[in-house]
N, C-alpha and C positions, 0 to 999 in steps of 0.2 A: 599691857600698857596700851591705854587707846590714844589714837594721833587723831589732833584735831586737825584735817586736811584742810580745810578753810583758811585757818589761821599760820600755818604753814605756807599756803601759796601766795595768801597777803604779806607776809615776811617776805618772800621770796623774789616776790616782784617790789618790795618794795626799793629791796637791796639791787635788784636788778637795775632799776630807776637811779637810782644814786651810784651805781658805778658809772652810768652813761653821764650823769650828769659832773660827776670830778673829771672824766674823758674831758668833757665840754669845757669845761674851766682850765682844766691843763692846756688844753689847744687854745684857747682866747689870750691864755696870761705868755703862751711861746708868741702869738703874732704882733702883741702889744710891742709898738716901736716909738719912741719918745716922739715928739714933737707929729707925729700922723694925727688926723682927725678920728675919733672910734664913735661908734656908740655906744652908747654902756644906759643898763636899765637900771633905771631908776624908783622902781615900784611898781605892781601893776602891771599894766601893759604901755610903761612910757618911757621910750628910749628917749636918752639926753645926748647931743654931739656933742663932743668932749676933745679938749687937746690934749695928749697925755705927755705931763713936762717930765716926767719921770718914769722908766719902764721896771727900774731895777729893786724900785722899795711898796711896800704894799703895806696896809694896815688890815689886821688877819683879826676877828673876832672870834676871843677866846671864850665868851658865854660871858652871861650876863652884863651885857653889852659893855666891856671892855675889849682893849680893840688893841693891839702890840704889832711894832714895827716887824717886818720879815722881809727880806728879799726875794725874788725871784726863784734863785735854787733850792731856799731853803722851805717855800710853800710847795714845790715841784717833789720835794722831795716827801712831804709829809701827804700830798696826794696821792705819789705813787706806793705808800706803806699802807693807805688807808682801801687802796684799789684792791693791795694784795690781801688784805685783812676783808675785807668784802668778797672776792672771790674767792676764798679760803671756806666762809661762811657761806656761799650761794654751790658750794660743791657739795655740802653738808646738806644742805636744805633740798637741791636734786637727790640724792641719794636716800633721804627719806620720804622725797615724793615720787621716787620710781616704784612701781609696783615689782612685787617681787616676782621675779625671775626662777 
């Protein structure tokens, strides 16, 4: 069985990218404090200042742009199963791009 090592390392960094980036979200959605000024990006490269009147409820999009109430713990929580489900698959993908020993 031949590995396509290209298509491996593009998977891999892709996954790599996307754990750093739920890190990122998890730490934005922990400092979010009601009534503070935030920026939040709005498309693009265009940050909106923003009052946030509520820290505790979020609208989470589930695909094909519907969009469901969630709170706080319970996106924190779907983050940190998605982290561990990515790093599970980024331990895989090392393991088949370590040359063999």
């Amino acid at each position: 069985m031949e590995i396509d090592y290209n298509s491996l390392l593009e998977e891999y960094n892709a996954i790599v990218n996307k754990i750093s980036e739920l890190k990122l979200i998890k730490k934005i959605l922990n400092e979010f404090v009601s009534q503070e000024e935030n920026f939040v990006n709005i498309g693009g490269m265009i940050l909106a200042k923003v009052k946030i009147l509520d820290d505790k409820k979020f609208l989470v999009n589930v695909g094909n742009r519907v969009f469901i109430e969630k709170n706080k713990e319970e996106i924190i929580k779907t983050i940190d199963k998605n982290i561990e489900q990515l790093e599970k698959k980024r331990e895989e993908l090392e393991n088949l791009l370590r040359p063999n020993q």
